[in-house]
N, C-alpha and C positions, 0 to 999 in steps of 0.2 A: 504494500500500500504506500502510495506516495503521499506524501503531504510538507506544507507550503508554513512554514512558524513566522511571524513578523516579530519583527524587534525595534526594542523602539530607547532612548534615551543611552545610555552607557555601553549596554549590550549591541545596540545599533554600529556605535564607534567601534566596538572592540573589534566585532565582524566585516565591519567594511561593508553594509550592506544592509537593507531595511529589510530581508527575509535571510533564513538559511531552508533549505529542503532535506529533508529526512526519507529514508524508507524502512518503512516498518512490517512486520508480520500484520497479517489479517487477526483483527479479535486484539489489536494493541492498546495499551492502558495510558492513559496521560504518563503514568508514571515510567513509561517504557522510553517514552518521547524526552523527558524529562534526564533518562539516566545518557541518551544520546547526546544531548547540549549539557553535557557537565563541564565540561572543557571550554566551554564559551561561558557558562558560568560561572567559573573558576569560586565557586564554594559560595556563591552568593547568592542569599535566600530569594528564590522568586515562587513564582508562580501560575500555574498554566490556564489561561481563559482559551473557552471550548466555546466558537459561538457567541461573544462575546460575551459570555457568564463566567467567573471564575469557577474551577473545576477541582474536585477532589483527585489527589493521585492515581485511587481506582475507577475513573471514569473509563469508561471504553472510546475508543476514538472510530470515527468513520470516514471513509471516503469522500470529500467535499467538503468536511468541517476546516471553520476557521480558524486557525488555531494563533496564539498570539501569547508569547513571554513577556509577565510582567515581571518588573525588577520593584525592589520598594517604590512606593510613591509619596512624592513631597509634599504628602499630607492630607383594606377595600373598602372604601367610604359608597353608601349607595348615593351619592351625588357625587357627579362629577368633580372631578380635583381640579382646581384651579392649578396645575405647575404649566409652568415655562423652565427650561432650564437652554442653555446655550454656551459652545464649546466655540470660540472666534479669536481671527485673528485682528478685529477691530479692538480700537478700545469702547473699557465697560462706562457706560450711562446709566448713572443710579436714578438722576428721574424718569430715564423710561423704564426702568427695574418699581420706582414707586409706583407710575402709570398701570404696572400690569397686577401690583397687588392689592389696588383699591377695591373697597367695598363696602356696601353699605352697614355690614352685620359690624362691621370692626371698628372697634375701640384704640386700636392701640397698631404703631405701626412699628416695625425695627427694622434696619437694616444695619450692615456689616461688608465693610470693604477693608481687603490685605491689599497693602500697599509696598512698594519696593523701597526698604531702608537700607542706608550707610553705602551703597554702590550704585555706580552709574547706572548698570542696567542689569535686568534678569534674563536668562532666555527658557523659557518654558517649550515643551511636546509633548502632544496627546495621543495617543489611542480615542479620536475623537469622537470615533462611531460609539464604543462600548463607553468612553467616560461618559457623552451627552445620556445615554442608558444610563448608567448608574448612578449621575445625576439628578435624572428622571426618579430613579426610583427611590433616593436619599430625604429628595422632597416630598414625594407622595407619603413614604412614611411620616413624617414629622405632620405632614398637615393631618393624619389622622391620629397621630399618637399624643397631639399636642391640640386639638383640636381648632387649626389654624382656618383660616377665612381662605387666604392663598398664598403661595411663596413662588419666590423663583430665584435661578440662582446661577451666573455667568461665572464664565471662567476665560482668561485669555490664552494665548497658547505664542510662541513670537517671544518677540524683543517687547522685557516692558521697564521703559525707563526709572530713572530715580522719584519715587513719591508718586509714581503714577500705579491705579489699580489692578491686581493680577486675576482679583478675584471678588464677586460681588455678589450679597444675600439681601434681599428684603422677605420680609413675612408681616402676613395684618392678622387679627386676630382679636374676638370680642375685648380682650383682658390683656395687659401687660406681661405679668407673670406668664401665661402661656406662649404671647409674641418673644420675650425674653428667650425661653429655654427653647423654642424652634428654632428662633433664630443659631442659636448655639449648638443646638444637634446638627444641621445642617451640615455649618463650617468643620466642625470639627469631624463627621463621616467624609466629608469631601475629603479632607489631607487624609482619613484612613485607606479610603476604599476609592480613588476616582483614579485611574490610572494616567498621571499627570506627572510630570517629571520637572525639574527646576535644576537650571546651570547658574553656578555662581562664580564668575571672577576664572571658567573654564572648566570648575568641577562638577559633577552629575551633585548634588546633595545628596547623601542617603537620609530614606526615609523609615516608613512602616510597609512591612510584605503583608501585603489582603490579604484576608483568610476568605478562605471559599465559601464559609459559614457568615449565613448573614447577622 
């Protein structure tokens, strides 16, 4: 079985190249895939998205699946969910982030924007298809676990100069206390789980390795 791995921030450099290609037996396990790029990951914890979902080591792999190495990353409601989330390489605008979280039920509005401190510039890369997914789904949780009005929540990806936004959260919500702690789960799932990567000064930053466990 042949298959196609994408790589993306440190792993990408290491390799020379945004994919390496594998052949594996029929009935192959992530973990199979995984023990082949040991040597391009020279002992550094990653972790295999199948599809763009992260995957446990005994997942079975198929012919056609997407497969994609991440390396650490730097960091049902019966009505419909108000999320917007967005992976770009413009920069972020917090009033059109408040524009999309207005609502009449809400009391209370927060947002939260990471900014580039003490160096000229950041360079960030995304896995933009699965981040903007996991994005998606970072927020869906929070507006129902927090019982939010709406959220949304950008991210930029490029060159982001000094004091300028990498990354932006608004949420509204009847009550402060609940806008508060959304707002906060959001940002802080995003640096766990969004497979997003950040160079500083030439170096990959290490971060947190996803767990496939939501």
């Amino acid at each position: 079985m042949h298959v196609r791995v994408l790589l993306f921030a440190g792993l990408r450099e290491r390799a020379g190249a945004d994919h390496v290609a594998l052949e594996l037996p029929d009935g192959a396990l992530v973990q199979d895939a995984l023990e082949q790029l040991h040597s391009l990951t020279g002992g550094q914890p990653v972790v295999m998205a199948v599809n763009q979902q992260y995957a446990d080591a005994g997942v079975r792999l198929h012919p056609g699946d997407e497969l994609a190495l991440i390396p650490p990353v730097s960091g049902g409601s019966p009505a419909p969910l108000q999320v917007h989330v967005r992976v770009t390489l413009q920069p972020l605008a917090l009033d059109a982030l408040l524009a999309l979280v207005r609502d009449p039920r809400a009391g209370a509005v927060v947002t939260f924007t990471g900014v580039t401190r003490e160096v000229s510039a950041l360079e960030y890369q995304a896995y933009a298809e699965m981040a903007e997914r996991q994005l998606a789904e970072i927020v869906a949780a929070a507006i129902e676990r927090h019982g939010l009005c709406a959220a949304a929540a950008e991210h930029r990806v490029g060159i982001v100069a000094l004091s300028e936004p990498s990354v932006a959260v608004a949420v509204s919500a009847p009550h402060r206390a609940e806008a508060f702690a959304g707002a906060s789960e959001i940002i802080d799932r995003i640096k766990a789980r969004a497979p997003i990567w950040k160079k500083e000064e030439g170096e990959w930053v290490a971060g947190a390795t996803p767990s496939p466990q939501r």
